[in-house]
N, CA, C and O atoms as a Maestro MAE file, in Angstrom:
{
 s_m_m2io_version
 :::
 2.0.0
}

f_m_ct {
 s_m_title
 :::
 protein
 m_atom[328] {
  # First column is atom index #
  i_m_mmod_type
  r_m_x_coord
  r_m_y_coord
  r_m_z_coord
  i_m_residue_number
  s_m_chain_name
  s_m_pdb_residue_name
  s_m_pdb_atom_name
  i_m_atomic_number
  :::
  1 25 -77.982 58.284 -103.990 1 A "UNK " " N  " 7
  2 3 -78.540 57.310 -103.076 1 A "UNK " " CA " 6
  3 2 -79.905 57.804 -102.588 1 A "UNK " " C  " 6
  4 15 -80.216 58.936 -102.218 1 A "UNK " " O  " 8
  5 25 -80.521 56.885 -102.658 2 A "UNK " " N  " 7
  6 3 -81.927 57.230 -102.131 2 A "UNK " " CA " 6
  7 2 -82.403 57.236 -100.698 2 A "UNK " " C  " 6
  8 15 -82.153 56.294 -99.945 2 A "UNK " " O  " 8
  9 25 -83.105 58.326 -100.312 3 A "UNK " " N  " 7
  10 3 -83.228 58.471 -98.726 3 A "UNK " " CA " 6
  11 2 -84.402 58.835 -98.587 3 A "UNK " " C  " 6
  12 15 -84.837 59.339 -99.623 3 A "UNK " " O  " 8
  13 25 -85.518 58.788 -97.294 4 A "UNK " " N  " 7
  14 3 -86.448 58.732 -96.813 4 A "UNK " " CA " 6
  15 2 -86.863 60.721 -97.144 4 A "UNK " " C  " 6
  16 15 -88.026 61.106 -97.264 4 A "UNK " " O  " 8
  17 25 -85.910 61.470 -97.211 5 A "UNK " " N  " 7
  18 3 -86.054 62.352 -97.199 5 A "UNK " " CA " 6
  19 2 -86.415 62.604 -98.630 5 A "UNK " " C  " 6
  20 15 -87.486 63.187 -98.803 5 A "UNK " " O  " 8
  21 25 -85.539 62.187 -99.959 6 A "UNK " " N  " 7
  22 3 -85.401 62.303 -101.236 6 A "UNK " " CA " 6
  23 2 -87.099 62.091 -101.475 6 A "UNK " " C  " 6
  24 15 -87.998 62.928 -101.552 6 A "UNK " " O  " 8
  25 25 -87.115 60.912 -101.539 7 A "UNK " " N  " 7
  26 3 -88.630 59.909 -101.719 7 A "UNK " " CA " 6
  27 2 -89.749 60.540 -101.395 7 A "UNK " " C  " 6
  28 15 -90.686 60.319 -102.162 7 A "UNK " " O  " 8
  29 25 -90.057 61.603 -100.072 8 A "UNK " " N  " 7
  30 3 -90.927 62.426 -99.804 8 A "UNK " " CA " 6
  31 2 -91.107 63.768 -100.762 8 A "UNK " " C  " 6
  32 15 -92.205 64.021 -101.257 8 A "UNK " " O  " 8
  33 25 -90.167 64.451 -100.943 9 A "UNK " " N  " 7
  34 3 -89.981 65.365 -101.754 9 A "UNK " " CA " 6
  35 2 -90.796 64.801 -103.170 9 A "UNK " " C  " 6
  36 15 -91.584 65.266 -103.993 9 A "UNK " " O  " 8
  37 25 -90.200 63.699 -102.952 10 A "UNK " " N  " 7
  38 3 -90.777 63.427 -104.665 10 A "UNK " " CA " 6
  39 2 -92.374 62.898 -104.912 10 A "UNK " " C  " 6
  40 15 -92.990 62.818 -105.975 10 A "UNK " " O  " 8
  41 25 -92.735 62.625 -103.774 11 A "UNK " " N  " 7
  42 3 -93.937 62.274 -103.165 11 A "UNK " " CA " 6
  43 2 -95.095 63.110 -103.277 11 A "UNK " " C  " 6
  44 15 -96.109 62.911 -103.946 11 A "UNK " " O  " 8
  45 25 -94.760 64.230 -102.408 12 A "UNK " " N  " 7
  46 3 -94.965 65.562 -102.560 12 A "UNK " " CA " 6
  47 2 -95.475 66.240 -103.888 12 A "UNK " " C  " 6
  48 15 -96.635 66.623 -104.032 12 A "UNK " " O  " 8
  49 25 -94.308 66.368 -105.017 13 A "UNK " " N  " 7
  50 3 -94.027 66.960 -105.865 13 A "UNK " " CA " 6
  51 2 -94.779 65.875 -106.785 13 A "UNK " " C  " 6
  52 15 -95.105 66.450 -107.823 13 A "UNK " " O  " 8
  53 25 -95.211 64.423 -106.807 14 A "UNK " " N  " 7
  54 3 -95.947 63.972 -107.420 14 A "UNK " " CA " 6
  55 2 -96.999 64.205 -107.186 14 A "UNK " " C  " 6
  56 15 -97.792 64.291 -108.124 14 A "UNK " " O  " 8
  57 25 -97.411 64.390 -105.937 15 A "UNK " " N  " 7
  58 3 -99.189 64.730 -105.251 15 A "UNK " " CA " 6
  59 2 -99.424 66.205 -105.670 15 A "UNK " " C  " 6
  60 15 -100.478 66.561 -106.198 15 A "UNK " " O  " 8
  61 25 -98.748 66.756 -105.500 16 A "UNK " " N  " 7
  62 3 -99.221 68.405 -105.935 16 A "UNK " " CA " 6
  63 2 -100.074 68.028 -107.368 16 A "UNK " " C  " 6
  64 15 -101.282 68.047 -107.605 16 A "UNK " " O  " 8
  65 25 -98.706 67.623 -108.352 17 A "UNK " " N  " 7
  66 3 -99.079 67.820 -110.010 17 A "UNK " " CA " 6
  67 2 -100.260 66.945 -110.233 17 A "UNK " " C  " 6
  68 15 -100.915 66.943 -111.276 17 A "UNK " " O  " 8
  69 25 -100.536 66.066 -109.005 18 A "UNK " " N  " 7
  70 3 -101.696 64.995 -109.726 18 A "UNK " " CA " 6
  71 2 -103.168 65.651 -108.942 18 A "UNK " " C  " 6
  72 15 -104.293 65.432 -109.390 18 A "UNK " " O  " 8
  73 25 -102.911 66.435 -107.774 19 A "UNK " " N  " 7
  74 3 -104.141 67.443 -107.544 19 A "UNK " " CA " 6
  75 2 -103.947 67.901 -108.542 19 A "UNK " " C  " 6
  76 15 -104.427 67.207 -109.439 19 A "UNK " " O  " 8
  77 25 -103.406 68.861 -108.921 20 A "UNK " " N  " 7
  78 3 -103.321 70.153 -109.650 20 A "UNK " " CA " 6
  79 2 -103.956 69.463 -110.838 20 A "UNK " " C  " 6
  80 15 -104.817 70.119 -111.424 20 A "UNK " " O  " 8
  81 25 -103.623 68.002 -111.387 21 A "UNK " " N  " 7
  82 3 -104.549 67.514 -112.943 21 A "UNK " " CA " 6
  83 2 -106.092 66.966 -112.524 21 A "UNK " " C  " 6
  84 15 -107.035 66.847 -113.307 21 A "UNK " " O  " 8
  85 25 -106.095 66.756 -111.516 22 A "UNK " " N  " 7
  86 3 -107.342 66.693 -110.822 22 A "UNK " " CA " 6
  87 2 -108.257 67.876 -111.133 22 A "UNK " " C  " 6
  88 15 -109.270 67.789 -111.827 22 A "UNK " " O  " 8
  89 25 -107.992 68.529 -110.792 23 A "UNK " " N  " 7
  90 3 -108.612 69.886 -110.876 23 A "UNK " " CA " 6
  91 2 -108.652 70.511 -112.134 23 A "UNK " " C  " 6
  92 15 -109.663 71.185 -112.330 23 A "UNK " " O  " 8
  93 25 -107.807 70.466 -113.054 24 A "UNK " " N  " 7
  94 3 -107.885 70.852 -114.369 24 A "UNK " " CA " 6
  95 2 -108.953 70.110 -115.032 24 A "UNK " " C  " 6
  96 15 -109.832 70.535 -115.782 24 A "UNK " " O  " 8
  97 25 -108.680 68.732 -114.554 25 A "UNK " " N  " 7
  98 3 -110.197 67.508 -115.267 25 A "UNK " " CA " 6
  99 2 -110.784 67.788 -114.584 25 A "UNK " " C  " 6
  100 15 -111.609 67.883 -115.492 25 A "UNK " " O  " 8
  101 25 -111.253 68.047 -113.828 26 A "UNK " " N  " 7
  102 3 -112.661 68.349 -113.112 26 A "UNK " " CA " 6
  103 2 -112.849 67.056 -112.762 26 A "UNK " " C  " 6
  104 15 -113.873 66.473 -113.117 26 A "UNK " " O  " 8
  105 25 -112.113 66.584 -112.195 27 A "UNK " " N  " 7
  106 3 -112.543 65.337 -111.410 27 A "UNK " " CA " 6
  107 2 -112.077 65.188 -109.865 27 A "UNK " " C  " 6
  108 15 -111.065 65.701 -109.388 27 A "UNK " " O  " 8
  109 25 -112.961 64.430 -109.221 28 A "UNK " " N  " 7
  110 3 -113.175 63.806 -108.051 28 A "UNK " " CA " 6
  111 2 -111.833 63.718 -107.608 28 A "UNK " " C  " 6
  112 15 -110.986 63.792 -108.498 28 A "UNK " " O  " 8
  113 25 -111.377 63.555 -106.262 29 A "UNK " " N  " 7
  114 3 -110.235 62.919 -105.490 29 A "UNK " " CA " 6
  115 2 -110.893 61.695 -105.150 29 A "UNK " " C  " 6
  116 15 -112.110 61.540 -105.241 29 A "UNK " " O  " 8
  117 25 -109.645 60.357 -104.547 30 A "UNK " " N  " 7
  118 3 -110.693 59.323 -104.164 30 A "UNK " " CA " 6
  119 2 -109.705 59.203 -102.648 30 A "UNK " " C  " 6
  120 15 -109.138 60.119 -102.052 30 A "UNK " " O  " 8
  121 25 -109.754 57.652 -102.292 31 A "UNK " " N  " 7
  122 3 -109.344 57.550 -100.991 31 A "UNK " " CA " 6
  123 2 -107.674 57.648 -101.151 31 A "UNK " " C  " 6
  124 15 -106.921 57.843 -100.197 31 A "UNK " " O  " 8
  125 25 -107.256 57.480 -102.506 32 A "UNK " " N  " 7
  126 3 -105.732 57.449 -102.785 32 A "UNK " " CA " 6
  127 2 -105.017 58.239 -102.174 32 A "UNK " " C  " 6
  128 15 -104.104 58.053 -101.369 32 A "UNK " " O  " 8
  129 25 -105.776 59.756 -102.871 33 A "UNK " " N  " 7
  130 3 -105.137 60.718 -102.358 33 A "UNK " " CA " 6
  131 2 -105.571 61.242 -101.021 33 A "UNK " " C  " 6
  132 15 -104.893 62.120 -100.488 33 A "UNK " " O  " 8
  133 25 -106.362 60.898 -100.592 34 A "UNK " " N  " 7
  134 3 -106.346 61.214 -98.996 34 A "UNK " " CA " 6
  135 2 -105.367 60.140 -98.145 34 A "UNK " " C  " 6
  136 15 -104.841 60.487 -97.088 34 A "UNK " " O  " 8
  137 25 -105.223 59.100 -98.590 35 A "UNK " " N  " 7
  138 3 -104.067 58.061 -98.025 35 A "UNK " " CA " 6
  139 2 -102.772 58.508 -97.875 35 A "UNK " " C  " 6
  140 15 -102.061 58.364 -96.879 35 A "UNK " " O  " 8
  141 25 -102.399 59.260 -99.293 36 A "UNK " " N  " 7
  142 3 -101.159 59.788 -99.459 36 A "UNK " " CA " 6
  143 2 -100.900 60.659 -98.901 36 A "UNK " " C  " 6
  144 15 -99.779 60.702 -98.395 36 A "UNK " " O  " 8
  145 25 -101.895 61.857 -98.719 37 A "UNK " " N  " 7
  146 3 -101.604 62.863 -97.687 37 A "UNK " " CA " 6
  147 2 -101.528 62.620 -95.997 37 A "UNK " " C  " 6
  148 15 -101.149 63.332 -95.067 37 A "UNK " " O  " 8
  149 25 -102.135 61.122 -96.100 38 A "UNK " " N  " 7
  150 3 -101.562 60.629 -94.381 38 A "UNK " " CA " 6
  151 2 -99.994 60.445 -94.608 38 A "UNK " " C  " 6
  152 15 -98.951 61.013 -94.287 38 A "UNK " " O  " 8
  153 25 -100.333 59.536 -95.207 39 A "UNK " " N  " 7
  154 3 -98.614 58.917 -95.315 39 A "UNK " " CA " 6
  155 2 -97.512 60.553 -95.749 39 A "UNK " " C  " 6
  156 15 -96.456 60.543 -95.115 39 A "UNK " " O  " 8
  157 25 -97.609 61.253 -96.272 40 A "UNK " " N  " 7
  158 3 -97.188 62.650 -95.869 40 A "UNK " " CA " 6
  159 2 -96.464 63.173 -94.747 40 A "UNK " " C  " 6
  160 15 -95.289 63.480 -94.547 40 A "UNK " " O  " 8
  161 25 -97.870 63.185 -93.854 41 A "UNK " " N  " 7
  162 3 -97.765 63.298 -92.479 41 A "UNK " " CA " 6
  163 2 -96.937 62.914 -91.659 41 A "UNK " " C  " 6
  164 15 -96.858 63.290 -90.490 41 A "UNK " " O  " 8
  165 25 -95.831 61.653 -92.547 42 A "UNK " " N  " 7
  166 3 -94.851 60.771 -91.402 42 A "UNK " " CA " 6
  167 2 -94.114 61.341 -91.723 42 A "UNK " " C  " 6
  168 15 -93.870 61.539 -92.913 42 A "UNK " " O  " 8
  169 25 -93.410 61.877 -90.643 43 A "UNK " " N  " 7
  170 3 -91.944 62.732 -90.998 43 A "UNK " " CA " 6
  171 2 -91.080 61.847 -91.750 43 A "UNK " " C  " 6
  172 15 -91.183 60.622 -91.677 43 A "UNK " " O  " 8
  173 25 -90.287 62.407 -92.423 44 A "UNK " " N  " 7
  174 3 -89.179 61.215 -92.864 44 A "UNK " " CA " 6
  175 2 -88.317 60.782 -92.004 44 A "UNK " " C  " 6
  176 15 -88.109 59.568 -91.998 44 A "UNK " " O  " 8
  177 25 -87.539 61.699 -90.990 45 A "UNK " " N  " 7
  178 3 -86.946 61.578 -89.989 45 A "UNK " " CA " 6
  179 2 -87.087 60.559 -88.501 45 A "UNK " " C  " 6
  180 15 -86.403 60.317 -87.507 45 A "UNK " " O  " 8
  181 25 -88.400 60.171 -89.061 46 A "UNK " " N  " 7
  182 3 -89.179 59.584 -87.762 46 A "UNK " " CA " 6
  183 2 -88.765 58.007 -87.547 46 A "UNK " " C  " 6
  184 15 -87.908 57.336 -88.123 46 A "UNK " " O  " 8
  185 25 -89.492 57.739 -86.726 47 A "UNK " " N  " 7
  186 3 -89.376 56.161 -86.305 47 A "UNK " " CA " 6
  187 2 -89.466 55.255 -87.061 47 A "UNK " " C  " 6
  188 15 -89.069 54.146 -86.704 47 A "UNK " " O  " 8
  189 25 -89.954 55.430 -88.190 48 A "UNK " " N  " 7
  190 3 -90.706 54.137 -89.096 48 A "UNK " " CA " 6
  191 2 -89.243 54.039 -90.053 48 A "UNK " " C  " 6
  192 15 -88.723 54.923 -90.735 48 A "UNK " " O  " 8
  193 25 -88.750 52.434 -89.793 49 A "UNK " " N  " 7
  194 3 -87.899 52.131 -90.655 49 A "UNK " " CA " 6
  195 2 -87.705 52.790 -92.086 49 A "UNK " " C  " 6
  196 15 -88.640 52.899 -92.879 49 A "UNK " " O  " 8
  197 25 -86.531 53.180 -92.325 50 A "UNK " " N  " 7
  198 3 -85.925 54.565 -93.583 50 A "UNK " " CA " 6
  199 2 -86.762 53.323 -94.971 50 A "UNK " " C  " 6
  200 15 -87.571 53.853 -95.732 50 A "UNK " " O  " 8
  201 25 -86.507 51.983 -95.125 51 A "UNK " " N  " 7
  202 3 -86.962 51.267 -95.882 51 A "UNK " " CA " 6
  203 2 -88.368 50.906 -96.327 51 A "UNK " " C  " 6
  204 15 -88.811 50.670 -97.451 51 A "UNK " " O  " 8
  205 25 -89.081 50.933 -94.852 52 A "UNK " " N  " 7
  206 3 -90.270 51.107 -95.474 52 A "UNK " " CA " 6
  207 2 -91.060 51.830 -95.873 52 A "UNK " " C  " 6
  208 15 -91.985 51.554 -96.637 52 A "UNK " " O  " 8
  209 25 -90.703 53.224 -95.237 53 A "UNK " " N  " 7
  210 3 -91.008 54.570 -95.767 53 A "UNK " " CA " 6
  211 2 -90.789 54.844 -97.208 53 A "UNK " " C  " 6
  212 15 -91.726 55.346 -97.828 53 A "UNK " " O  " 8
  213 25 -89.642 54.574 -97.847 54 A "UNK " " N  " 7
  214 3 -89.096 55.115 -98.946 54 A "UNK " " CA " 6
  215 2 -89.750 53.842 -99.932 54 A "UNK " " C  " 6
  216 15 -89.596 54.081 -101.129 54 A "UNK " " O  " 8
  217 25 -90.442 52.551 -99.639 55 A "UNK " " N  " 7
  218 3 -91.039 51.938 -100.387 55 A "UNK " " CA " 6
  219 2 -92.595 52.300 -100.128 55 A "UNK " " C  " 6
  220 15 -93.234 52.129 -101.166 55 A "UNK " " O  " 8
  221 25 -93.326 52.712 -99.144 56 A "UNK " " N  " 7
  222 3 -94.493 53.388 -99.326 56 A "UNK " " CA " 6
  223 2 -94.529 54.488 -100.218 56 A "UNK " " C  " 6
  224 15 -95.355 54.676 -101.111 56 A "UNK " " O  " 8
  225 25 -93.327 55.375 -99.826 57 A "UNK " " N  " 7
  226 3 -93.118 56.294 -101.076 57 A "UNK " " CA " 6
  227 2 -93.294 55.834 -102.369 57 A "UNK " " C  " 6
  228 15 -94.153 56.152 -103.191 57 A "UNK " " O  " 8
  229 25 -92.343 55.016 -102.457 58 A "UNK " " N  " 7
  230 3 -92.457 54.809 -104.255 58 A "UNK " " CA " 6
  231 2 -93.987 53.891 -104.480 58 A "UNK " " C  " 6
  232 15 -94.694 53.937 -105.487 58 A "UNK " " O  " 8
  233 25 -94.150 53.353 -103.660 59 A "UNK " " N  " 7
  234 3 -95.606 52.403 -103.897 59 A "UNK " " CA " 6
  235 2 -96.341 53.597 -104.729 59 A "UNK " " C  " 6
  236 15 -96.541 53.536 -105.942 59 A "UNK " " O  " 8
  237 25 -96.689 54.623 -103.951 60 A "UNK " " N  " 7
  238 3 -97.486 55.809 -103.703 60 A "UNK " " CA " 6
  239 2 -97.152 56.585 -105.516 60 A "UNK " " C  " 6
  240 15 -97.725 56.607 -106.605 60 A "UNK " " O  " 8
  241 25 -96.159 56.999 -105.035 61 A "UNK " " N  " 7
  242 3 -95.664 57.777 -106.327 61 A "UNK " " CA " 6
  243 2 -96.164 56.780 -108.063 61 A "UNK " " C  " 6
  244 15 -96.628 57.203 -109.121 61 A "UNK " " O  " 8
  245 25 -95.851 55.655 -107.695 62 A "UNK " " N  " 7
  246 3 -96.756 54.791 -109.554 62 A "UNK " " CA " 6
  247 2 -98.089 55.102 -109.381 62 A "UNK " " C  " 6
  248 15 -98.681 55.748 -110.246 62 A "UNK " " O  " 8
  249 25 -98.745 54.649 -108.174 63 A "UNK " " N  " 7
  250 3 -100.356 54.509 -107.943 63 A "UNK " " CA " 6
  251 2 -100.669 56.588 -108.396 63 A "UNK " " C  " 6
  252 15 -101.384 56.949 -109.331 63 A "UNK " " O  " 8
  253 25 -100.122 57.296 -107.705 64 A "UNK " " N  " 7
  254 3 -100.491 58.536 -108.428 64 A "UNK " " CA " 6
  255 2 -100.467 58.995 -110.020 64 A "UNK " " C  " 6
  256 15 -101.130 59.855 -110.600 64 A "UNK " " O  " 8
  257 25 -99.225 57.893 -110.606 65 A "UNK " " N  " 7
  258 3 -98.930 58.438 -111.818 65 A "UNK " " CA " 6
  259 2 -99.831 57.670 -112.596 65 A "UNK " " C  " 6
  260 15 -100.418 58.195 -113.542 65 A "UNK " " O  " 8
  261 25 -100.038 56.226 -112.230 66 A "UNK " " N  " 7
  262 3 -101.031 55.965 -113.038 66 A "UNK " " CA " 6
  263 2 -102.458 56.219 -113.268 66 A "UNK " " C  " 6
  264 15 -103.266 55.902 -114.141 66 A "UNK " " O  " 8
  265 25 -102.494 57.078 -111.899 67 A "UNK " " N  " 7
  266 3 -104.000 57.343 -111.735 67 A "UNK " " CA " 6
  267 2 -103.682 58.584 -112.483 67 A "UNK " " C  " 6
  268 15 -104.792 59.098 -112.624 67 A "UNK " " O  " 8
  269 25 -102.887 59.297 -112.996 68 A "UNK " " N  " 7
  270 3 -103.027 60.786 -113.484 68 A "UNK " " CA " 6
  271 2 -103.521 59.981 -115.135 68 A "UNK " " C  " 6
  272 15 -104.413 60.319 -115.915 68 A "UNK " " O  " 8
  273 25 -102.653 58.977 -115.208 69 A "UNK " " N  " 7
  274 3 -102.802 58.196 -116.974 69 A "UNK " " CA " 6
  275 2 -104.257 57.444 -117.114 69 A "UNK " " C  " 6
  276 15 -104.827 57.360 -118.202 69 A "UNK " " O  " 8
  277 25 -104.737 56.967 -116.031 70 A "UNK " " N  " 7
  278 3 -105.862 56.827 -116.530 70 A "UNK " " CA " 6
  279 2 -107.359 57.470 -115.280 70 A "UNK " " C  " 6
  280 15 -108.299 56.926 -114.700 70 A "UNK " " O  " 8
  281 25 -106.856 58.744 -115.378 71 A "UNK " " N  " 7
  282 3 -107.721 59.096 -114.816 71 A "UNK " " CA " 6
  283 2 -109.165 59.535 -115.080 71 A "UNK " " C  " 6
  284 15 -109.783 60.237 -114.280 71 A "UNK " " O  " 8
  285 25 -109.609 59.149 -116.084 72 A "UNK " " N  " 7
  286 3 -111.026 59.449 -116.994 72 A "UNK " " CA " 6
  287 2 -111.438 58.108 -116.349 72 A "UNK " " C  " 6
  288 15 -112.548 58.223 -115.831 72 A "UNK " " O  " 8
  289 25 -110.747 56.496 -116.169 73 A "UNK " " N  " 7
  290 3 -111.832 56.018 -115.979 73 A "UNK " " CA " 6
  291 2 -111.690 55.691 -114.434 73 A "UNK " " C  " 6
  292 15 -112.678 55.079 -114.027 73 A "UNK " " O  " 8
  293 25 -110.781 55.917 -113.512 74 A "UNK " " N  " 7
  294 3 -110.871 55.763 -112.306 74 A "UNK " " CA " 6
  295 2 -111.755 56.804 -111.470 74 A "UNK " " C  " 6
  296 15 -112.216 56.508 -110.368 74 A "UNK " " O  " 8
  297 25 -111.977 58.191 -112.151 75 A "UNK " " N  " 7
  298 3 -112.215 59.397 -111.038 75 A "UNK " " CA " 6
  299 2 -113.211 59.903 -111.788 75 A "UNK " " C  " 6
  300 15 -112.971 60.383 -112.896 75 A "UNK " " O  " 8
  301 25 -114.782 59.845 -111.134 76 A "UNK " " N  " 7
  302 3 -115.638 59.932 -111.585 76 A "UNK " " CA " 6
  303 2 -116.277 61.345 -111.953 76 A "UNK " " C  " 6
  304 15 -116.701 61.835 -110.906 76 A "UNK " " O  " 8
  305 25 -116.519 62.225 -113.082 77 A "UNK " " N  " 7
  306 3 -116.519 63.774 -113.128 77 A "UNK " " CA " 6
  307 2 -117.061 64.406 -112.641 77 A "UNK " " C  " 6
  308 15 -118.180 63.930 -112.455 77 A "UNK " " O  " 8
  309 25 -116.896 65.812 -112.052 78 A "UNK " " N  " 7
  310 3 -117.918 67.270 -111.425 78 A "UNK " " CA " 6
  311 2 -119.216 66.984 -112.325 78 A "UNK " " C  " 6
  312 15 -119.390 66.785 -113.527 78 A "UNK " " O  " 8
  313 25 -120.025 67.052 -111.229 79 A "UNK " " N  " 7
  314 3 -121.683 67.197 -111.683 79 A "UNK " " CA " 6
  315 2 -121.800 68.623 -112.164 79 A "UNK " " C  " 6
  316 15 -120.885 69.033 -111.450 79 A "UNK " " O  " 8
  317 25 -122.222 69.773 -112.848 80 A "UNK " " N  " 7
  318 3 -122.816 70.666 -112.583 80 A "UNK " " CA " 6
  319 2 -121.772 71.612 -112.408 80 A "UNK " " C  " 6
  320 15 -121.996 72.496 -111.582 80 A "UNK " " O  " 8
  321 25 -120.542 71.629 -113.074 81 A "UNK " " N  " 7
  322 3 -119.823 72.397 -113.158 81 A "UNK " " CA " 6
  323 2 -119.885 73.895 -114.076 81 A "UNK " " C  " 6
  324 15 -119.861 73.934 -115.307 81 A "UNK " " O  " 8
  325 25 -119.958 74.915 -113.301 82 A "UNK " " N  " 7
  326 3 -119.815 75.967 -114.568 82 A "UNK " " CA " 6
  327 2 -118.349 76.171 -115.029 82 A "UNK " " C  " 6
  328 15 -118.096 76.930 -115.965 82 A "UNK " " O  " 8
  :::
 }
 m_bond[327] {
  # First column is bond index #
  i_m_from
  i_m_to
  i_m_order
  :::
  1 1 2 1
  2 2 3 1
  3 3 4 2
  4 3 5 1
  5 5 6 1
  6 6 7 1
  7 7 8 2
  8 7 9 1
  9 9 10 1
  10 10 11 1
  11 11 12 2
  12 11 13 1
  13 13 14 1
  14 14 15 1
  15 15 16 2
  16 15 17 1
  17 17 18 1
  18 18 19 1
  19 19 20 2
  20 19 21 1
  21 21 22 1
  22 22 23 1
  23 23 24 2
  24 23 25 1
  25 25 26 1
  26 26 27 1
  27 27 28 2
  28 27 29 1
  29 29 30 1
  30 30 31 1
  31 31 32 2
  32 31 33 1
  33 33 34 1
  34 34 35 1
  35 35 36 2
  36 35 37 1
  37 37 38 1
  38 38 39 1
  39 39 40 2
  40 39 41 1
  41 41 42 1
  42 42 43 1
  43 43 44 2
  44 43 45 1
  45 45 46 1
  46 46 47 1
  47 47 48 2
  48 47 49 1
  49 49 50 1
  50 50 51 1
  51 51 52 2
  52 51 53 1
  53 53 54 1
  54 54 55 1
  55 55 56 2
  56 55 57 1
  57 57 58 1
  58 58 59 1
  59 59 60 2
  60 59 61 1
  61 61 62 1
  62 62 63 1
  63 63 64 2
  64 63 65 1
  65 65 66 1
  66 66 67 1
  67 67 68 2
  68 67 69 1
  69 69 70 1
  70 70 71 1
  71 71 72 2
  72 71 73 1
  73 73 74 1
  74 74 75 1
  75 75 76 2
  76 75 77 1
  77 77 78 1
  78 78 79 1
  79 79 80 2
  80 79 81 1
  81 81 82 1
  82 82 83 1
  83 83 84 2
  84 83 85 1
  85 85 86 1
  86 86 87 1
  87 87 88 2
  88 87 89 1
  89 89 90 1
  90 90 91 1
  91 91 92 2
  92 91 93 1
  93 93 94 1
  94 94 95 1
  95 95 96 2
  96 95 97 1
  97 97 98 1
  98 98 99 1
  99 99 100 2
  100 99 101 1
  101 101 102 1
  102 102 103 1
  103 103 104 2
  104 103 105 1
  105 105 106 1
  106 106 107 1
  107 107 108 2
  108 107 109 1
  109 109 110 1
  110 110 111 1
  111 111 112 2
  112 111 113 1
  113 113 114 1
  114 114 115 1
  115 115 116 2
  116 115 117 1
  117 117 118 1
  118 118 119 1
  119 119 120 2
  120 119 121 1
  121 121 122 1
  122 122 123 1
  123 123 124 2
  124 123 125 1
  125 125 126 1
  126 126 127 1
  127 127 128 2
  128 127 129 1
  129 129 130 1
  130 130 131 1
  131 131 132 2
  132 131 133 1
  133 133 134 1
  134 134 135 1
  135 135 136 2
  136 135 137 1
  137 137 138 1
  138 138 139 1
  139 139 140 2
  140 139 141 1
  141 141 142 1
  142 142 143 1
  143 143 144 2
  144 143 145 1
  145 145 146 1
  146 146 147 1
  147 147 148 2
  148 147 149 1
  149 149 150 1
  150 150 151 1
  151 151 152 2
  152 151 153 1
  153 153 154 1
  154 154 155 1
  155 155 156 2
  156 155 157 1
  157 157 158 1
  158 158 159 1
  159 159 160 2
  160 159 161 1
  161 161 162 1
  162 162 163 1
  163 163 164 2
  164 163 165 1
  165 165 166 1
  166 166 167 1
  167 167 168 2
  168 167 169 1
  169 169 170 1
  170 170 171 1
  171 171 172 2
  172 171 173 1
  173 173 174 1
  174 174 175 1
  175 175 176 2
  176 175 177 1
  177 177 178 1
  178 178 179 1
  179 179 180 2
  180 179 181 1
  181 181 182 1
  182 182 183 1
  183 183 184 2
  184 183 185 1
  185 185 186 1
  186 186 187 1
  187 187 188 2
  188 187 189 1
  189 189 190 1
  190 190 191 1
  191 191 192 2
  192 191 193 1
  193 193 194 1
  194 194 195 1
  195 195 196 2
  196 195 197 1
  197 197 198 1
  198 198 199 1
  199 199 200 2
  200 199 201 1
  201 201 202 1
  202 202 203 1
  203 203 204 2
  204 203 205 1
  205 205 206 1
  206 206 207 1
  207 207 208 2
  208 207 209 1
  209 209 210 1
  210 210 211 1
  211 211 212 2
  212 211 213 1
  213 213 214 1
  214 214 215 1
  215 215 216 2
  216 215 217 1
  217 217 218 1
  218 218 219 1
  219 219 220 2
  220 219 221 1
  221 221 222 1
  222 222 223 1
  223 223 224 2
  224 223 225 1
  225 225 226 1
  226 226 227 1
  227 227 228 2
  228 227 229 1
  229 229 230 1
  230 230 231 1
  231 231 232 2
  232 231 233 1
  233 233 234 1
  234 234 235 1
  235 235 236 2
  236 235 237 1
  237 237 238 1
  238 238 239 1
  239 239 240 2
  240 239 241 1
  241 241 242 1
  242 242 243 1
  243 243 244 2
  244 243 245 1
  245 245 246 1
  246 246 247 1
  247 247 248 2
  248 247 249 1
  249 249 250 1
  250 250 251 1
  251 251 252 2
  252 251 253 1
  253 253 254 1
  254 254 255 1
  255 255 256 2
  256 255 257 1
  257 257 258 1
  258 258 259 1
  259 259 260 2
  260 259 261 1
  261 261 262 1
  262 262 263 1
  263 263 264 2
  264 263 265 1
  265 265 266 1
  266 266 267 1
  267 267 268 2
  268 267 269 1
  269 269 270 1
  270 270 271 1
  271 271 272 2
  272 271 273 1
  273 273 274 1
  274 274 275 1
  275 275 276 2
  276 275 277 1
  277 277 278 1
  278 278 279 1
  279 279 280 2
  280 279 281 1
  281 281 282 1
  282 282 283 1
  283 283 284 2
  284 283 285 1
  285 285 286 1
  286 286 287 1
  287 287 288 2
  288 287 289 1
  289 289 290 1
  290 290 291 1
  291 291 292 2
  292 291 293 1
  293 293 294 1
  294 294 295 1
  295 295 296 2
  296 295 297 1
  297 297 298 1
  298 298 299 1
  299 299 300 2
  300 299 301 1
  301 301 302 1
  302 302 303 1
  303 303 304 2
  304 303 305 1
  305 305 306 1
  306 306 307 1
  307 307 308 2
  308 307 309 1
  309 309 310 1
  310 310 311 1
  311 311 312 2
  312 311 313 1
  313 313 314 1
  314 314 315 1
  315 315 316 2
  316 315 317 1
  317 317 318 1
  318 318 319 1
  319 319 320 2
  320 319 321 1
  321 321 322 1
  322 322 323 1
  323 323 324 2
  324 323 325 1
  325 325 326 1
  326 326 327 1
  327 327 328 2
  :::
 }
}
């Protein structure tokens, strides 16, 4: 069963690996992932209905994965990288 707690974890564990390919491409972050790391910020435990949390979650979690799949043309590359 899925819980507000589960959904974060996985949240999490999707945002890490899609910095972490960020950085391997040498590309940009955009407002996504600074969004996601708000939405982070909400405890799971907290006030905000267990339902809508755990559907911001999953909202969150495709929008990362697809941005990892097409991330050449969404995230624009390091200038001047050595």
């Amino acid at each position: 069963m899925l819980t507000p707690e589960l959904t974060w974890i996985a949240l999490i564990s999707v945002q890490t690996l899609h910095l972490l390919h960020h950085r391997l491409a040498k590309r940009h972050i955009s407002l996504v992932e600074v969004s996601t790391s708000a939405v982070l910020m909400i405890p799971p435990q907290g006030v905000l209905a267990p339902v809508l949390l755990m559907t911001l979650h999953g909202a969150l979690i495709v929008v990362q994965i697809m941005g990892s799949i097409s991330i050449q043309r969404f995230s624009p590359q390091w200038e001047n990288v050595a």
